[in-house]
C-alpha positions, 0 to 999 in steps of 0.5 A: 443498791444495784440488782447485782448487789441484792439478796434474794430477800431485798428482791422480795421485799421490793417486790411485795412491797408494790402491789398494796392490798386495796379495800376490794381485795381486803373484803374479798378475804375478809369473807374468808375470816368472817366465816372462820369467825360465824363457824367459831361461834356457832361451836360455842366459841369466841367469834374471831375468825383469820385467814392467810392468804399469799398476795396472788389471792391463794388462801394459805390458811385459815382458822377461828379462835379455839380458845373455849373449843379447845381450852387453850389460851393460846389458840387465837385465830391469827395462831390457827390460820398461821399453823393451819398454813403450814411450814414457808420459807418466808411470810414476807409475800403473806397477808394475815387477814382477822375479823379483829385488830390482832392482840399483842400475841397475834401481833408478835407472831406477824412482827416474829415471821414478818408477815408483809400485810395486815387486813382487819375487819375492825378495830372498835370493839377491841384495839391491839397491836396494829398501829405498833406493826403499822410503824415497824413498815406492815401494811396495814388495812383496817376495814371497819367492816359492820359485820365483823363489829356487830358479831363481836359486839353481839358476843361481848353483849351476850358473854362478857366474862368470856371475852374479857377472859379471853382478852386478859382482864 
């Protein structure tokens, strides 16, 4: 396809598609989440922590999972960094960055709105829907970052009914 026959969104895709997030920029942002996570533990939460950032580094949007906090099943910390950014015209210049592998909820809303990048800080304590986001062209990030697993690991340990409430079994 020539320049004059692409759309705006062609453009943006090739565009966003150049630059791929590399391990320092990931844990860079990761810092940004990790501290939604420690912040959503210390309100008697589930430690999970996300954050939306454009490509250039901008911190769009950023919450923990308020699952407890908030009785609502349905606030995920991916859900909240992405409400907390507010309305955009697209996402596909976006990186979703979580302290976990996203659910399958969390990963739908990242597939719904197209969101360009992916960063997780770990995928041991809890494996979802990466890899399916991975095969459909987003870029993915896994850090496997010790803090993250040993936050989570220490919450699992400490409040297993919680966390298996929360993840649905």
């Amino acid at each position: 396809m020539t320049s004059a026959e692409e759309t705006p969104g062609d453009r943006i895709d090739r565009i966003d598609r150049i630059d791929r997030i590399d391990r320092s920029t990931g844990q860079g942002f990761l810092a940004v989440a990790l501290d939604e996570a420690r912040l959503g533990l210390a309100e008697g939460g589930i430690p999970i922590g996300a954050a939306l950032f454009g490509r250039d580094g901008t911190v769009l949007g950023r919450g923990h999972n308020r699952r407890v906090q908030d009785d609502d099943a349905s606030c995920h910390a991916e859900t909240a960094a992405f409400r907390s950014a507010g309305r955009r015209r697209h996402y596909r210049d976006c990186v979703m960055v979580t302290t976990l592998s996203p659910c399958w909820y969390c990963s739908g809303l990242v597939r719904q709105f197209q969101i360009g990048a992916v960063v997780i800080g770990e995928a041991r304590n809890f494996l979802g829907g990466h890899e399916w986001l991975a095969d459909l062209g987003v870029e993915i990030l896994e850090l496997d970052d010790p803090a993250c697993i040993d936050l989570l690991a220490g919450f699992i340990k400490a409040q297993p009914e919680l966390w298996f409430e929360d993840i649905g079994r």
